[in-house]
C-alpha positions as CSV (number, residue, x, y, z in Angstrom):
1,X,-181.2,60.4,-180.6
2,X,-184.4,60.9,-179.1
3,X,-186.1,64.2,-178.5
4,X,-184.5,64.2,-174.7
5,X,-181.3,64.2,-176.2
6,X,-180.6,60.7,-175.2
7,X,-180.0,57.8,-177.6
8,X,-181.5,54.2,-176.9
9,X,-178.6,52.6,-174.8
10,X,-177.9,55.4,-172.6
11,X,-181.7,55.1,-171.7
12,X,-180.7,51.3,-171.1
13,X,-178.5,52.1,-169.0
14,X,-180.0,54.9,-167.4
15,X,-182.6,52.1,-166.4
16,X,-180.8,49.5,-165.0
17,X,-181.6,49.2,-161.2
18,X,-178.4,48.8,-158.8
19,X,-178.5,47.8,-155.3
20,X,-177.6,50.6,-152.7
21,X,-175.7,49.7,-149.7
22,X,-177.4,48.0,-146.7
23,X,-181.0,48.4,-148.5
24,X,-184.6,47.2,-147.5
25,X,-185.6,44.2,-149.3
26,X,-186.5,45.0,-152.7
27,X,-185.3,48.9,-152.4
28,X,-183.9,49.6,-155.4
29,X,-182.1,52.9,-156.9
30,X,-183.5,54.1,-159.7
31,X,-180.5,55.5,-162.1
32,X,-183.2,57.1,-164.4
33,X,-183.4,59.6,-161.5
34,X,-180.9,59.5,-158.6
35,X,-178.9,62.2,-159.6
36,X,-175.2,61.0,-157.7
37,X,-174.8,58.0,-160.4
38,X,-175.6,60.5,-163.4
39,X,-173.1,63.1,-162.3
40,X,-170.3,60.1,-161.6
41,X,-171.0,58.6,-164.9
42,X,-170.7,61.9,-166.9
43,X,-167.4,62.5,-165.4
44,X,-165.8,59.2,-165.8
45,X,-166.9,59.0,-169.3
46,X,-166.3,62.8,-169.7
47,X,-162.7,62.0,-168.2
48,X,-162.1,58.7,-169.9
49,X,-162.1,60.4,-173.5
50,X,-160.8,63.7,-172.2
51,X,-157.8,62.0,-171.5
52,X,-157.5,59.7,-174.8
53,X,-157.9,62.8,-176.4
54,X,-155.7,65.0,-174.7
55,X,-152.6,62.3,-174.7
56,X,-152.7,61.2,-177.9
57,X,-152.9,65.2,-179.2
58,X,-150.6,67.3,-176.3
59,X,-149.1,64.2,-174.4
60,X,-151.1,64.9,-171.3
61,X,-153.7,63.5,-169.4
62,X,-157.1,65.1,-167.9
63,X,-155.6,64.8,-164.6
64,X,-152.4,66.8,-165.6
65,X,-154.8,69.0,-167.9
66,X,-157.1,69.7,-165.0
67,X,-153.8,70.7,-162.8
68,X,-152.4,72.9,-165.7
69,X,-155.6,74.8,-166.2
70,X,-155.7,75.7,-162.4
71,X,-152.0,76.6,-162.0
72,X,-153.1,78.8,-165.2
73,X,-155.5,80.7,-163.2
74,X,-153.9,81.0,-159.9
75,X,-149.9,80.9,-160.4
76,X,-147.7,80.1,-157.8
77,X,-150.8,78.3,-156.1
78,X,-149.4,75.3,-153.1
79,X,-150.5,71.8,-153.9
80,X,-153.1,71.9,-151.0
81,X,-155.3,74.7,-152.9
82,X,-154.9,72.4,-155.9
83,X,-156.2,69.6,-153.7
84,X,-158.9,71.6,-152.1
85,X,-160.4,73.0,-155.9
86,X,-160.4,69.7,-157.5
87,X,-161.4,67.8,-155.0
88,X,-157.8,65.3,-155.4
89,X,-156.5,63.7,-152.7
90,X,-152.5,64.2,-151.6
91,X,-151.2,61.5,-153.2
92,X,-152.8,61.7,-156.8
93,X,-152.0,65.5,-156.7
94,X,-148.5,64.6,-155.6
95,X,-147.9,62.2,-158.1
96,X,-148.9,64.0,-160.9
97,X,-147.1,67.5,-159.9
98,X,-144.1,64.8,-160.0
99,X,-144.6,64.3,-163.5
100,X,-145.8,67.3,-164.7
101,X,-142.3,68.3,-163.5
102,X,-140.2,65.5,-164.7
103,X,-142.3,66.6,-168.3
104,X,-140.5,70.2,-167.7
105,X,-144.3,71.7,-167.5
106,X,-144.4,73.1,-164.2
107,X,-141.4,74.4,-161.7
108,X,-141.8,73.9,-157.8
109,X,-140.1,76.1,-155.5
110,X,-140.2,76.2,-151.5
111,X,-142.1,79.5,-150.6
112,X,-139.6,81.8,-149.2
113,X,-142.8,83.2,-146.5
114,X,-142.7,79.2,-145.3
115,X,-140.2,76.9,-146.1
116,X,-142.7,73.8,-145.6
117,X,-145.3,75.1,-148.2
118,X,-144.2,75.1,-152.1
119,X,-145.3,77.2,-154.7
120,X,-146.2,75.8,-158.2
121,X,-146.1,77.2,-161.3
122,X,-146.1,76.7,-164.8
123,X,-143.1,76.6,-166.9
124,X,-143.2,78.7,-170.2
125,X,-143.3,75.1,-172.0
126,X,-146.2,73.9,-169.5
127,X,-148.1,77.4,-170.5
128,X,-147.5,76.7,-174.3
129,X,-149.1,73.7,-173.7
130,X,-151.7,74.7,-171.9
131,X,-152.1,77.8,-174.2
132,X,-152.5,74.3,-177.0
133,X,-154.5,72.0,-175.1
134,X,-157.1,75.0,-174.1
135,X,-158.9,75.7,-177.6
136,X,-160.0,71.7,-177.7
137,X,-161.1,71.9,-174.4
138,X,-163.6,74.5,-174.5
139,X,-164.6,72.8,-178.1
140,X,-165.4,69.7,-175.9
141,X,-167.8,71.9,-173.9
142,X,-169.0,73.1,-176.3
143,X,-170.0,69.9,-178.3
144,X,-171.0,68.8,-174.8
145,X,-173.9,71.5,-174.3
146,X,-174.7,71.5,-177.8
147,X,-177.9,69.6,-176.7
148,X,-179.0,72.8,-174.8
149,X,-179.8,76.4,-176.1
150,X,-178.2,79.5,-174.0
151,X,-180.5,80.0,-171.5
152,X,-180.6,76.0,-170.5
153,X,-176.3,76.2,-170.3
154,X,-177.0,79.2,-167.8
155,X,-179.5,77.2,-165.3
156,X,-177.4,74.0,-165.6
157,X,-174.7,76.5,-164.3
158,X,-176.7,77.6,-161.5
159,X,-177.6,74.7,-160.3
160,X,-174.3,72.7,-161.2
161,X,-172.7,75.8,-158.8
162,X,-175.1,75.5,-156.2
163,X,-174.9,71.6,-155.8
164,X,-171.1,71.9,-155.4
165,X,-171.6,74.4,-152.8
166,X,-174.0,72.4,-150.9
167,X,-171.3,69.3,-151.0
168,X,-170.4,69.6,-147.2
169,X,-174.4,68.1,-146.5
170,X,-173.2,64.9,-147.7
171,X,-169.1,65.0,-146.8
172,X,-167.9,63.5,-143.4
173,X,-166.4,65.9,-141.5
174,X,-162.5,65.9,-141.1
175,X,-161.1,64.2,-137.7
């Protein structure tokens, strides 16, 4: 580790020059500072090993786990809100709700209000493994911002929120 908190072939990586789209010739993006490829790397790799992790110790996945966590927080929840927080598409969210079922960790009923719209919530086995997989989660994070003292976590925050509130400058809009 260097004193940036980065190790030699991250800063390799970080380096490496990749074409973007229908560029000038020459125009290069520089991955040392465009900030789109640093937030997609972290998550895949974030989600690559969150998910080894999480199988081989509760027998779920990050995409279940993310799922569980929300239905945690907002019981009863349709799949569209779980869509709309995560940022899933319909199919993956469908899929997955499929097996979180199947696995006996969530129930879905038809909403009595409106019999097109379901509600989803976890099962007492889904919340005991959710109550499980929760502790190792948050000891990820904090592992993860180890590298950064209190005050540092706090503006990352800030400006982590703010970014993902300004996501509709760069979405197209829906037809």
């Amino acid at each position: 580790m260097n004193k940036n908190g980065t190790n030699k072939a991250s800063r390799t990586i970080a380096k490496t020059k990749v074409p973007a789209g229908p560029a000038k010739s020459g125009q290069l993006l520089d991955l040392d500072r465009y900030v789109p490829a640093f937030v997609t790397f972290i998550a895949n790799k974030l989600s690559r090993s969150a998910t080894a992790f999480y199988q081989k110790r509760f027998g779920v996945n990050v995409t279940e786990w993310r799922i569980m966590s929300l239905l945690a927080i907002e019981p009863g929840i349709p799949a569209s809100r779980i869509c709309n927080v995560i940022g899933f598409d319909k199919g993956p969210v469908s899929r997955t709700l499929a097996g979180l079922q199947r696995l006996g960790l969530i129930k879905i009923e038809t909403d009595h209000q409106d019999g097109r719209s379901h509600s989803i919530a976890l099962t007492a086995k889904g919340r005991a493994t959710h109550d499980a997989v929760i502790g190792a989660a948050l000891e990820r994070e904090r592992k993860l911002l180890s590298c950064l003292d209190e005050r540092e976590r706090e503006v990352l925050i800030d400006l982590l929120r703010r970014i993902h509130g300004n996501l509709d400058a760069v979405s197209e809009p829906s037809e």
